[in-house]
MARGU-764081 format. One record per residue: residue number from 1; x, y, z of N, C-alpha, C in turn. Coordinates in nm, 3 decimals. Atoms other than C-alpha are relative to their C-alpha. Example, Ala and Ser with C-alpha at 12.3 -4.5 7.8 and 13.67 -1.06 7.14 Angstrom:
BEGIN
nr:n_X:n_Y:n_Z:ca_X:ca_Y:ca_Z:c_X:c_Y:c_Z
1:0.089:-0.119:0.000:1.230:-0.450:0.780:0.090:0.120:0.000 .
2:-0.082:-0.119:-0.006:1.367:-0.106:0.714:-0.077:0.109:0.073 .
//
This chain:
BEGIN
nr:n_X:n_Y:n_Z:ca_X:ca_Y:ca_Z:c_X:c_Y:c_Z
1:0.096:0.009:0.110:14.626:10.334:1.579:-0.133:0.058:0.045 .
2:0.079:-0.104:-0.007:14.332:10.566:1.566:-0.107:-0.105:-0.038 .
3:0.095:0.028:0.019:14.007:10.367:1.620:-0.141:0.059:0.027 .
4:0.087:-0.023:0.031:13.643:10.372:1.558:-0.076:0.043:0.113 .
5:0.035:-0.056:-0.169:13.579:10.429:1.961:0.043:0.140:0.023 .
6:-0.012:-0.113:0.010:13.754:10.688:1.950:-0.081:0.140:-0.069 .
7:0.059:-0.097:0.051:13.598:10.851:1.672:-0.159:0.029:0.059 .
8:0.114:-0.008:-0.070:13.260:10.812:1.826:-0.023:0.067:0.166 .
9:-0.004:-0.103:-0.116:13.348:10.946:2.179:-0.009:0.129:-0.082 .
10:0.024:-0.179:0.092:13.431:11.260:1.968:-0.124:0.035:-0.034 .
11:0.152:-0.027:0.062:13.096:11.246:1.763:-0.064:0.036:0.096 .
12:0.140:0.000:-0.096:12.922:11.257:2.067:-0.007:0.166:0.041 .
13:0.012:-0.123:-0.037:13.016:11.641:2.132:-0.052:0.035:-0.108 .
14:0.078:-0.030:0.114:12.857:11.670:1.799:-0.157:0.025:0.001 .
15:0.177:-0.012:-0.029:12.468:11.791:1.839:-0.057:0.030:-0.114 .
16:0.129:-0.028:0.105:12.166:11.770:1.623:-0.012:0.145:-0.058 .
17:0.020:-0.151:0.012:12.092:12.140:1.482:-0.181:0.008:0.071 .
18:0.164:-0.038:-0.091:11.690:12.019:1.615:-0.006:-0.071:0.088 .
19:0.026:0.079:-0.156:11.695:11.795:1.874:0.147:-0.017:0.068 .
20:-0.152:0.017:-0.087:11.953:11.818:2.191:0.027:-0.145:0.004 .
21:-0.055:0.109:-0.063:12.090:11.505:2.164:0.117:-0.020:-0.156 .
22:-0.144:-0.014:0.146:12.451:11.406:1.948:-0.009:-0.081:-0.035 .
23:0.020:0.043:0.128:12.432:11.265:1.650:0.049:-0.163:0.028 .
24:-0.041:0.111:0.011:12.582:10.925:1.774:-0.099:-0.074:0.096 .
25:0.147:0.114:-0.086:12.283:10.827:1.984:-0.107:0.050:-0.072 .
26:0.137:-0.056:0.070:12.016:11.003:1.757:0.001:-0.095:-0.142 .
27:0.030:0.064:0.114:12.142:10.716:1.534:0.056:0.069:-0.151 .
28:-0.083:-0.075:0.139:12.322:10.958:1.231:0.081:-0.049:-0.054 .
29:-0.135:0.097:0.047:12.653:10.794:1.202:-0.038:-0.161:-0.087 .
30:0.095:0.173:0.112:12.564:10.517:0.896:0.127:-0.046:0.036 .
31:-0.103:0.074:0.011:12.974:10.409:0.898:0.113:0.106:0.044 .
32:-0.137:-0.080:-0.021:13.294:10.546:0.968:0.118:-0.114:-0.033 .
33:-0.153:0.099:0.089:13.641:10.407:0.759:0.067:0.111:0.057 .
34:-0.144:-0.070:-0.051:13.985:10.495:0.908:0.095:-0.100:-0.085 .
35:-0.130:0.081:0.091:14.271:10.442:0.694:0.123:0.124:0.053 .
36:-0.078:-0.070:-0.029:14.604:10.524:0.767:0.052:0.126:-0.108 .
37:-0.040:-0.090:0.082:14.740:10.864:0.583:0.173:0.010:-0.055 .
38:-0.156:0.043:0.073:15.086:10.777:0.372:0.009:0.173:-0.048 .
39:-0.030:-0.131:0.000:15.073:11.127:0.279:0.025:0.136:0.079 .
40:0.016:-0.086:-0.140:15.058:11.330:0.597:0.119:0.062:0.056 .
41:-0.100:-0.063:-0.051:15.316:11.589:0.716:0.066:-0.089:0.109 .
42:-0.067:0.072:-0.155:15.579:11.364:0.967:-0.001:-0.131:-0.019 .
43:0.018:0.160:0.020:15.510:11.059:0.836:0.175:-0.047:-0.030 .
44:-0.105:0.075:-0.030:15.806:10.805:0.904:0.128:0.034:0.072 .
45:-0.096:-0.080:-0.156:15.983:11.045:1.186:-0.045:-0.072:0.063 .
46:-0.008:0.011:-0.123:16.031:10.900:1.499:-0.063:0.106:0.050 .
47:0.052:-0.063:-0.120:15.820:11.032:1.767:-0.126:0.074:-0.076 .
48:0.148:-0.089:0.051:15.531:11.222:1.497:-0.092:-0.122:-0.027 .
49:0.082:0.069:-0.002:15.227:11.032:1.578:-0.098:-0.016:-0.183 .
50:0.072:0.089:0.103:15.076:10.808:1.294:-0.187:0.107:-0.075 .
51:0.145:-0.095:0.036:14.787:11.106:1.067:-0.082:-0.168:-0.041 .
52:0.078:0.060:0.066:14.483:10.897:0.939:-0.146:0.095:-0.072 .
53:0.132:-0.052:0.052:14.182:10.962:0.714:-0.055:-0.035:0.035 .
54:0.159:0.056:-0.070:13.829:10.960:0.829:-0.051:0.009:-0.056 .
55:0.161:-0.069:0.046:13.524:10.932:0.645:-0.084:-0.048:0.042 .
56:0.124:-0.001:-0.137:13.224:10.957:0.838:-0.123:-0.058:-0.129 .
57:0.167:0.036:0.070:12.833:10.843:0.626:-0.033:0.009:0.128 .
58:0.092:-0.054:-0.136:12.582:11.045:0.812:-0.159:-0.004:-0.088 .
59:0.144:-0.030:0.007:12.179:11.069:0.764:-0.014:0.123:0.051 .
60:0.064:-0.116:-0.035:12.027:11.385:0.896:-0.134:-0.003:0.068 .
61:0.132:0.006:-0.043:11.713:11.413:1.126:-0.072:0.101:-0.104 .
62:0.064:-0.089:0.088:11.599:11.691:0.905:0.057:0.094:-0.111 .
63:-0.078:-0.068:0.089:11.727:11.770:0.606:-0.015:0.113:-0.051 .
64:0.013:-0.087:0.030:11.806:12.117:0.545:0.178:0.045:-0.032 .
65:-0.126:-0.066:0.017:12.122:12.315:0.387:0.058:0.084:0.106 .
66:-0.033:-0.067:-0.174:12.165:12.476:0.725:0.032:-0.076:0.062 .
67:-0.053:0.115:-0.074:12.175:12.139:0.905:0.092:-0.048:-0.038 .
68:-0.175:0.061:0.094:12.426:11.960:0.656:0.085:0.136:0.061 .
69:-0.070:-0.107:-0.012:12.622:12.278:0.690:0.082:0.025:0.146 .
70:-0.043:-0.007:-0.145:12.616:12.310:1.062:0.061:-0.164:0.032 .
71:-0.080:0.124:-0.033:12.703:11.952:1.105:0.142:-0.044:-0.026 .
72:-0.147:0.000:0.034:12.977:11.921:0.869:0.145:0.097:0.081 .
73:-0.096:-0.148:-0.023:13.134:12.249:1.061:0.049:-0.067:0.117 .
74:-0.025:0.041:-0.137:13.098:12.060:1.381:0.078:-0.125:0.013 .
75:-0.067:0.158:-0.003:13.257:11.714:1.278:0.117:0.013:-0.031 .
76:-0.164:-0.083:0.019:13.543:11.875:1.106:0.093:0.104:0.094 .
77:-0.051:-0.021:-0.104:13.601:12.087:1.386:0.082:-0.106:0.148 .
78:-0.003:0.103:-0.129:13.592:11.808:1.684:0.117:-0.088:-0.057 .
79:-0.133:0.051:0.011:13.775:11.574:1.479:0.089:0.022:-0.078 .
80:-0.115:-0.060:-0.010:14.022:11.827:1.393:0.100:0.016:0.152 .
81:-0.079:0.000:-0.064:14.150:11.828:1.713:0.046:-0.113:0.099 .
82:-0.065:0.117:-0.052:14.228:11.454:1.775:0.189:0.036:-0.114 .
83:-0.122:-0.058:0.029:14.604:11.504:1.714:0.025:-0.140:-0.097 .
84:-0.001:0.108:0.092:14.588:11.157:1.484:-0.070:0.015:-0.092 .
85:0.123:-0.035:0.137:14.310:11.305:1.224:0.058:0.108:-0.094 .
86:-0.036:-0.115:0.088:14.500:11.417:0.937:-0.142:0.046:-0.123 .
87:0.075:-0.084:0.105:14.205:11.497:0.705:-0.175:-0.041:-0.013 .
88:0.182:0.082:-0.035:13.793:11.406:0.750:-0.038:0.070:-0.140 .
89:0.062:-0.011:0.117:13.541:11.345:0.482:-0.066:-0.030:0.047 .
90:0.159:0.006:-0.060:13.177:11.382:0.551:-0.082:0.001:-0.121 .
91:0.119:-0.006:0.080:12.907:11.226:0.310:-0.152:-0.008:0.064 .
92:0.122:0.052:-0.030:12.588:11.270:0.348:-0.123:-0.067:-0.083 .
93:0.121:0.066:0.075:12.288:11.059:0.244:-0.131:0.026:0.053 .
94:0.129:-0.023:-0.058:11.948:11.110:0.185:-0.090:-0.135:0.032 .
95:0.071:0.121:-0.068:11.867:10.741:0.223:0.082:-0.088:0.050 .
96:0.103:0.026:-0.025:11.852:10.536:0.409:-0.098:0.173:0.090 .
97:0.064:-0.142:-0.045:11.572:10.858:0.571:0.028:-0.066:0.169 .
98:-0.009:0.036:-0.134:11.607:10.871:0.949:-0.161:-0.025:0.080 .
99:0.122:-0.033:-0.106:11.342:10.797:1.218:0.076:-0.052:0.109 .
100:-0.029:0.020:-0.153:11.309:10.779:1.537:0.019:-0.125:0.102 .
101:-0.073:0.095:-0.022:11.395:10.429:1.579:0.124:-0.009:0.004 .
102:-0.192:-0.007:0.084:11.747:10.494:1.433:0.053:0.037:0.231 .
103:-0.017:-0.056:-0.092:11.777:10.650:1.815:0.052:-0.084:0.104 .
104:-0.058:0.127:-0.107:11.966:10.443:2.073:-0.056:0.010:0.173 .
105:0.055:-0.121:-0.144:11.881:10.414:2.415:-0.008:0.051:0.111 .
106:-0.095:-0.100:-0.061:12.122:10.630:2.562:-0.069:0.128:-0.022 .
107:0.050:-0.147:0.090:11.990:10.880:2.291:-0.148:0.037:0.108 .
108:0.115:0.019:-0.063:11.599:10.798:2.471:0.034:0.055:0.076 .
109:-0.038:-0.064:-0.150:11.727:10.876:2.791:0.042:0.140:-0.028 .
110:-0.080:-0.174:0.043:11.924:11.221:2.672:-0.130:0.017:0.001 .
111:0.125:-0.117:0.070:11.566:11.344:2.486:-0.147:-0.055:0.142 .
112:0.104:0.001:-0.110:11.388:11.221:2.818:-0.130:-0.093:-0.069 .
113:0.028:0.096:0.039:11.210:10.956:2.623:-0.072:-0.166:0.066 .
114:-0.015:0.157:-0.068:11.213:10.623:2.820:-0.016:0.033:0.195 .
115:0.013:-0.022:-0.155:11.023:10.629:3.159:-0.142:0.089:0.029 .
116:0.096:-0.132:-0.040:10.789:10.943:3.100:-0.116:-0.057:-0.063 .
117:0.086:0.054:0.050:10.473:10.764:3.032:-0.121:0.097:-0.082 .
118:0.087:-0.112:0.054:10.287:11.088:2.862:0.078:-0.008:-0.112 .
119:-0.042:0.018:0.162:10.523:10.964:2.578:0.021:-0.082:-0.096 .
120:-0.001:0.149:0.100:10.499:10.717:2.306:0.145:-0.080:-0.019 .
121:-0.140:0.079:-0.011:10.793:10.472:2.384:0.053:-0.023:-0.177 .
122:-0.076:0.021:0.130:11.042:10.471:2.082:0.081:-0.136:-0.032 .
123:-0.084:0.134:-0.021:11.169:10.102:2.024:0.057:-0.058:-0.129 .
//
């Protein structure tokens, strides 16, 4: 069974289009639902691993039709190639709006954040 750990290791090769850090420590990911896929090529063979649907709710650090765009390209890519992801759905919302709280702090550490005192701690 294809869980929500999973999908989030994945996310993480997923990057911002403006700031280096992936979308699952910059705080983006609002939810993620996995349901199994009853429709999916192989379903109820022996030995063809179990498809599921994904749909992801994302925010955006900066909303632009270029960013949505590039993101969606990159989430559908990545988890296209978990061999259990028969089909992803990516909404995005414009609220709740993101800040820089949303940021975890793993994320802090990635954007060099936490430590460098020439920078306004993000908490």
């Amino acid at each position: 069974m294809l869980t929500e750990s999973e999908i989030l290791a994945a996310l993480r090769d997923c990057y911002d289009p403006e700031l280096p850090c992936n979308i699952v420590d910059l705080g983006l990911v609002r939810s993620i639902a996995i349901t199994p896929d009853s429709e999916a090529p192989g379903v109820g063979i022996p030995g063809v691993p179990q498809k599921h649907r994904v749909k992801i709710d994302l925010i955006l650090t900066h909303p632009s039709e270029e960013a949505e765009a590039q993101l969606r390209a990159q989430i559908a890519n990545r988890l296209a190639g978990l061999e259990t992801v028969g089909q992803t759905t990516i909404t995005i919302h414009a609220k709740p709006t993101w800040s820089p709280a949303n940021i975890t702090p793993a994320g802090r550490r990635i954007l060099g954040l936490d430590g460098n005192p020439n920078l306004i701690q993000i908490r």
